[in-house]
C-alpha positions in Angstrom: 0.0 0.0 0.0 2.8 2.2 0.7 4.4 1.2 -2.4 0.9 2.3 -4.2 0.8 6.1 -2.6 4.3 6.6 -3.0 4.4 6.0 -6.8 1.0 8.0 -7.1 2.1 10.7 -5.3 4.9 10.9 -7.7 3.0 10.7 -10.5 0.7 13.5 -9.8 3.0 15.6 -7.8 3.7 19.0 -9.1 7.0 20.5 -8.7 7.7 24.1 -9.5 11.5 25.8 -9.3 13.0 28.9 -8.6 16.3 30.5 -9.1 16.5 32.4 -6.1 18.0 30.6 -2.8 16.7 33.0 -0.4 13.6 31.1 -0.9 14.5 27.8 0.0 12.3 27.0 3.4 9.7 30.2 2.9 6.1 29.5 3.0 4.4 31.3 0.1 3.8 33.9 1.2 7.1 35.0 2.8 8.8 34.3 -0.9 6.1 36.5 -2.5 7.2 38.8 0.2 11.1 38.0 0.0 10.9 39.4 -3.7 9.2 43.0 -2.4 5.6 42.1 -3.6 3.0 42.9 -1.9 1.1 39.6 -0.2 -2.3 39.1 2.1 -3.8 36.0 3.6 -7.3 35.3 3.4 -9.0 32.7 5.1 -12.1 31.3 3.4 -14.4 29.2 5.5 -16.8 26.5 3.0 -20.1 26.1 3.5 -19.4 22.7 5.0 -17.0 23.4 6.9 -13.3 23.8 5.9 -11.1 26.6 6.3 -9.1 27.2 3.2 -6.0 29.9 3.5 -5.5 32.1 -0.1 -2.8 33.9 -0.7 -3.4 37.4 -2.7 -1.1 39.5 -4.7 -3.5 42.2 -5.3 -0.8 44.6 -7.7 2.4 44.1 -9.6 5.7 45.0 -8.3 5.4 48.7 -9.4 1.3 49.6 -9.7 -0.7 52.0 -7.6 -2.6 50.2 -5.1 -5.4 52.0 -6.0 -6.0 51.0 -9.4 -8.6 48.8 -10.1 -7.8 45.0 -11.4 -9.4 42.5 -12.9 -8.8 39.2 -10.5 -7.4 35.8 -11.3 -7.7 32.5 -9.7 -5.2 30.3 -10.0 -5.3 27.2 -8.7 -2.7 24.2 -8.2 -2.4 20.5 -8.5 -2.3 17.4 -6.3 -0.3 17.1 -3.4 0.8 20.5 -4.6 -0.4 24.3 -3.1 -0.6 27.8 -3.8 3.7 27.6 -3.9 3.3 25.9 -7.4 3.1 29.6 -9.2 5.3 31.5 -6.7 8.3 29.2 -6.2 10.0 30.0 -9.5 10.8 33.6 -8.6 9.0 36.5 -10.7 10.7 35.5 -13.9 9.1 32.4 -14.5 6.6 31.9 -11.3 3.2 32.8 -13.1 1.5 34.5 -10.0 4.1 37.3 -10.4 3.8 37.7 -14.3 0.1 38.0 -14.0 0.5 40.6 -11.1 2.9 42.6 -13.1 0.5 42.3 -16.2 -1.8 44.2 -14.5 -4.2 41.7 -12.4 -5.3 40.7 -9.0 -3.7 37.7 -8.1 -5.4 34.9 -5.9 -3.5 31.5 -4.9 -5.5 28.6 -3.6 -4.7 25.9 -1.6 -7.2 23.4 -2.0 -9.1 22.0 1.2 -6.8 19.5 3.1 -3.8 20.4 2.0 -0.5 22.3 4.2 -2.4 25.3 4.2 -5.9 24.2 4.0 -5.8 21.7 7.3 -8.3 23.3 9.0 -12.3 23.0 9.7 -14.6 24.6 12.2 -15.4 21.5 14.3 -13.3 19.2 12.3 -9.3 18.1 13.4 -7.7 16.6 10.5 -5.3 14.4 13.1 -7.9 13.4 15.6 -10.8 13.1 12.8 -9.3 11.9 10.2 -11.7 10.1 9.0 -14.2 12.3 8.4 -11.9 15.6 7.9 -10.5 13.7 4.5 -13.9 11.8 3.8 -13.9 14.4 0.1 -12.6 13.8 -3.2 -12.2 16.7 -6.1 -15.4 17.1 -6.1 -15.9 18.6 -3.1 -13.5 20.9 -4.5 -14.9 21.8 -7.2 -18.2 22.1 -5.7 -17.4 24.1 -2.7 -14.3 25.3 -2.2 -13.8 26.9 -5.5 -17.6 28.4 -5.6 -17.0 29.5 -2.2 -13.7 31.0 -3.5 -15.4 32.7 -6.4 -18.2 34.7 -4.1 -15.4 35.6 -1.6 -13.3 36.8 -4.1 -15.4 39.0 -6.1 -16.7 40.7 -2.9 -13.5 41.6 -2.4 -12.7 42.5 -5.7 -15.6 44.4 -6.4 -16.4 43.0 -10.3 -18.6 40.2 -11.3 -16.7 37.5 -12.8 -12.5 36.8 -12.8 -10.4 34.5 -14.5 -9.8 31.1 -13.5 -6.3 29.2 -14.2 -6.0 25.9 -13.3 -3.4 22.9 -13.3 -4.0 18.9 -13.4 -6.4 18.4 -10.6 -7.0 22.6 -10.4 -8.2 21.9 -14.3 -10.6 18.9 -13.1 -12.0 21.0 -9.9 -13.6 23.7 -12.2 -15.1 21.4 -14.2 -16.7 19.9 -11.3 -17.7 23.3 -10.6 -19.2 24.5 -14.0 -20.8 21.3 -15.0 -22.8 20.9 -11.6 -23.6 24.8 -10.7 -23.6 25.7 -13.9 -24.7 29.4 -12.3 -20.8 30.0 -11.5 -20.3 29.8 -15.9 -21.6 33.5 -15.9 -19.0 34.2 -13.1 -15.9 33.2 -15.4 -14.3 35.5 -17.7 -12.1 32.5 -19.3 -11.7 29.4 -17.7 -7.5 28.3 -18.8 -7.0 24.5 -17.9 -2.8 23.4 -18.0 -3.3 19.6 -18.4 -6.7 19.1 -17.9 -6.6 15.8 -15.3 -10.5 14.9 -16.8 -10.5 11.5 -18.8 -7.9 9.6 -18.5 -9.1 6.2 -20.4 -5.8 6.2 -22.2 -3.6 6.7 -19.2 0.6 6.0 -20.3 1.7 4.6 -17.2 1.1 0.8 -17.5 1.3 0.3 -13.5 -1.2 2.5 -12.6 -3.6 0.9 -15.3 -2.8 -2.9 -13.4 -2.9 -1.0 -9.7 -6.2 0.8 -10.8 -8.1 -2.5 -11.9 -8.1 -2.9 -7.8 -9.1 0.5 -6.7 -11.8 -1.0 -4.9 -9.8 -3.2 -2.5 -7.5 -1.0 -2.0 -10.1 1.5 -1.0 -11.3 -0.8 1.5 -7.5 -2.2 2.6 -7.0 2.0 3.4 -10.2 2.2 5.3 -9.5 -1.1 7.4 -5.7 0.5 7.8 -7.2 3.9 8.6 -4.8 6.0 6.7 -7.3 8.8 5.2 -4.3 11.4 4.5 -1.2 10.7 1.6 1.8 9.8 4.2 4.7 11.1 5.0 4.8 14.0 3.1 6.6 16.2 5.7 8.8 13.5 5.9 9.8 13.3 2.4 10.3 17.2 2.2 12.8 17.0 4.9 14.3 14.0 3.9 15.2 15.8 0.6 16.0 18.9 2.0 18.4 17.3 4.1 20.2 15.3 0.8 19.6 18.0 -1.7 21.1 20.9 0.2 23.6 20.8 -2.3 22.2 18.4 -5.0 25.5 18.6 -7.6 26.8 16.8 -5.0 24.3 14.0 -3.5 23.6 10.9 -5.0 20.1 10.2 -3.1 19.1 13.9 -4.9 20.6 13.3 -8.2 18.6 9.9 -8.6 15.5 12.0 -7.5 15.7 14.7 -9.8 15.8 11.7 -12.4 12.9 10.1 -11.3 10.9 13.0 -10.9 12.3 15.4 -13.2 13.3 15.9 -17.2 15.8 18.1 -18.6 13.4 21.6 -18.2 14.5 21.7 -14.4 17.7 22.5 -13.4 18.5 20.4 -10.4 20.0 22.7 -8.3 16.5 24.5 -7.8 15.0 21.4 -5.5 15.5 22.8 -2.4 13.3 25.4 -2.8 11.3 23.3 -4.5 10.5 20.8 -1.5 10.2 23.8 1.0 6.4 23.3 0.3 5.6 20.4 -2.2 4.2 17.4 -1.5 2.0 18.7 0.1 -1.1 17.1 2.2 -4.3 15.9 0.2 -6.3 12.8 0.8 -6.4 9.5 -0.2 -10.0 9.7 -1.7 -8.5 11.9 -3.9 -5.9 9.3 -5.6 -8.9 6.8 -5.1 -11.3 8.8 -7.6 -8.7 9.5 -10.0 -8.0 5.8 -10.4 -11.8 4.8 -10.6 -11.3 7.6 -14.0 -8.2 5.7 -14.9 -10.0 1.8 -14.3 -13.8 3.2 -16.0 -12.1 5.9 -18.6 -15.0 8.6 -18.0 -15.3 11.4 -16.1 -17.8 10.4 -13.2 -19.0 11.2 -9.9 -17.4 8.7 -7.0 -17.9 5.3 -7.5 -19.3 3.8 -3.6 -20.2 0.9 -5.2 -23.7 -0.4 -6.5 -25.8 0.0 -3.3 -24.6 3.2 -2.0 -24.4 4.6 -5.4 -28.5 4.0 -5.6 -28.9 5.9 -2.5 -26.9 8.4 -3.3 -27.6 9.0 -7.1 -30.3 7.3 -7.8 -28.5 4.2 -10.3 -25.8 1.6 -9.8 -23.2 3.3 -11.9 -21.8 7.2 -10.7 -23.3 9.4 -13.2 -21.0 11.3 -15.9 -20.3 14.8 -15.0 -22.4 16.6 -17.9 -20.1 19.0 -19.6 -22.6 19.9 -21.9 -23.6 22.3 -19.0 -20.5 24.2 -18.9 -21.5 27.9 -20.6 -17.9 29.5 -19.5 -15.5 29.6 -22.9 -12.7 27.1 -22.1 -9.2 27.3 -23.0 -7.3 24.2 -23.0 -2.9 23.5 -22.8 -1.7 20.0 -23.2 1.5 18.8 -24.0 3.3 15.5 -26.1 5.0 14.2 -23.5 2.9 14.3 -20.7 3.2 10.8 -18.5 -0.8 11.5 -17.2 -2.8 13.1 -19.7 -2.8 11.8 -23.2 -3.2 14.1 -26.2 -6.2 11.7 -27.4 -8.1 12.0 -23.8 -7.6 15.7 -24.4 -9.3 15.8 -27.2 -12.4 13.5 -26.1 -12.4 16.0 -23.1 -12.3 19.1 -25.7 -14.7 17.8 -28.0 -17.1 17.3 -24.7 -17.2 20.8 -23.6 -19.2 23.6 -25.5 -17.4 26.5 -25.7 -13.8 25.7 -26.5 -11.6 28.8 -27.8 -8.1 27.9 -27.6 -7.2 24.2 -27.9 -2.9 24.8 -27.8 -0.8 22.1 -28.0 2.8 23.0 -26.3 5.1 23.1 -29.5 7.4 21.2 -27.8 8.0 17.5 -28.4 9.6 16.8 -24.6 6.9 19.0 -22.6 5.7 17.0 -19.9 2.9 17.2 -16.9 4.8 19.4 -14.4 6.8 21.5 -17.0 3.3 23.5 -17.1 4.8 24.3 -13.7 8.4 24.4 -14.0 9.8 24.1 -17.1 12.5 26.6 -17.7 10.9 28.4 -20.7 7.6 27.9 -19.9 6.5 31.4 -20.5 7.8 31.2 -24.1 5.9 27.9 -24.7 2.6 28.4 -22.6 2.4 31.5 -20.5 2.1 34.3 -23.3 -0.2 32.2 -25.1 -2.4 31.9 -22.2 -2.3 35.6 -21.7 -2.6 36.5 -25.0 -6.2 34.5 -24.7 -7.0 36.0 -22.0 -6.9 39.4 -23.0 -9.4 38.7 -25.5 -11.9 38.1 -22.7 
């Protein structure tokens, strides 16, 4: 079982980089800080309960605080947090860019996770069970509505931008195609590797280990491990070998297993100040009932609960259809999770597609939407190019 979430968690992990060393073992909002922006905390409590922390970067480096600014949501990965756009530095971290472009920045950190482990009657230690009993569907359907409304009182305007990555691409779907009253509150919804159907999944493991999702469901429950281990635990252990990573084996065979040649290694200590980070188990459960079943369903309980629950013995589909928000979706070749043929089943899905880019880039991968060295080249300017259409 270990085995299982320690080669899932590396699989959906996203790892961002920075060139800047002063940053190694800052929270994100002491590097947005470190580099002279300006950074807030806002706490954000669901309607069922969960306390999510944001961080805000409500102006560029150099813009009058009291200019008005359209806001953006941006919103990370799995086992990742509102560090993924902030721990590049502002050349390449793409909360900074957008500030400096001219909006107001918002970072989520999705329910759960280092900066999210809070509820109002809830511990996530002592109530485990029930603190992590969500999936990315909950998400979706709370925290990032919940997010929206919060956000645009504060903001004052009536719909923002929404950027997502991975699991922050498969969140707003959630969102869109079940409250379909939040489409009207988008501006332009930009999904990075859209985790959504993943029928054709490349990794050949995870296809065998996701025939047995449900036992290994149950073998968690039965185990009662709710929450993805170790995770502090694997930060420290590679901040401790990759102090100096030129010069550590244990960090050199890392940054191979987890890394391709759009990361320079020397940028993983700053890195693993913050990611992985905490998410539940339900989480990796769902995504391997997608992997096992190829669609893009609600959680699979099995055939009783699932006719209390929904009505039928099968989860129903998410229906897309219902998704009125224009759509702007970035994929890449060489990405190990998300398939440039499930990509374009999910495109063909959703109504309103405006931008369909494929990364011109033969070697771009999953996390490069994150870290990648020219990533701004190859995806960034597109994105914002789209986006100030809208």
């Amino acid at each position: 079982m270990l085995f299982l979430a320690v080669t899932l968690l590396g699989l959906f992990s996203i790892y961002p980089a920075s060139s800047d060393r002063s940053d190694i073992g800052l929270t994100p909002d002491k590097m947005i800080e470190n580099h002279g922006y300006a950074c807030e905390t806002h706490y954000i409590t669901t309607e069922d309960g969960y306390i999510l922390a944001y961080h805000r970067i409500p102006r560029g480096i150099n813009d009058d605080e009291n200019t008005k600014k359209p806001a953006v949501l941006l919103m990370h990965g799995l086992t990742s947090s509102s560090a993924e756009f902030v721990s590049m530095g502002p050349d390449r971290g793409f909360a900074y860019i957008l500030a400096d472009e001219g909006y107001d920045v918002w970072l989520a950190n999705a329910r759960g996770n280092g900066f999210s482990r809070n509820h109002t009657t809830l511990d996530p230690d002592v109530d485990a069970d029930k603190f992590y009993n969500f999936t990315w569907h909950e998400i979706g359907y709370y925290d990032i509505a919940n997010a929206i409304d919060y956000i645009l009182d504060v903001n004052g305007d009536s719909s923002l931008y929404y950027i997502g990555h991975s699991q922050g691409a498969t969140v707003f779907l959630v969102l869109a195609s079940t409250r379909p009253d939040y489409n009207d509150k988008i501006r332009l919804a930009s999904l990075m590797a859209p985790a959504a159907i993943l029928k054709h999944f490349p990794n050949i493991l995870v296809q065998d280990v996701s025939k047995y999702v449900d036992k290994i469901e149950r073998i968690l429950n039965n185990w009662k491990i709710y929450e993805i281990p170790y995770v502090k635990e694997i930060r420290d252990m590679i901040s401790i070998h990759c102090a100096d990573p030129s010069t550590d084996s244990f960090c050199d065979t890392l940054y191979q297993l987890l890394h391709n040649a759009k990361i320079e290694d020397e940028f993983l200590p700053v890195i693993h100040s913050n990611d992985p980070s905490n998410s539940g188990m339900k989480q990796l459960v769902h995504y391997g009932q997608e992997v096992r079943d190829g669609g893009f369903n609600l959680f699979n309980y099995g055939k009783e609960k699932n006719f209390e629950i929904y009505g039928t013995e099968t989860p129903p589909p998410y229906d897309l259809s219902k998704i009125s928000s224009s759509i702007a979706f970035y994929y890449g070749k060489n990405d190990g999770l998300i398939t440039i043929e499930d990509e374009q089943t999910l495109a063909s899905m959703v109504p309103n597609v405006v931008n369909n880019y494929l990364v011109p880039d033969d070697t771009f991968t999953h996390g490069d939407f994150a870290f990648a060295k020219d990533v701004v080249e190859l995806v960034y300017n597109e994105l914002m190019r789209v986006m100030k259409e809208f």
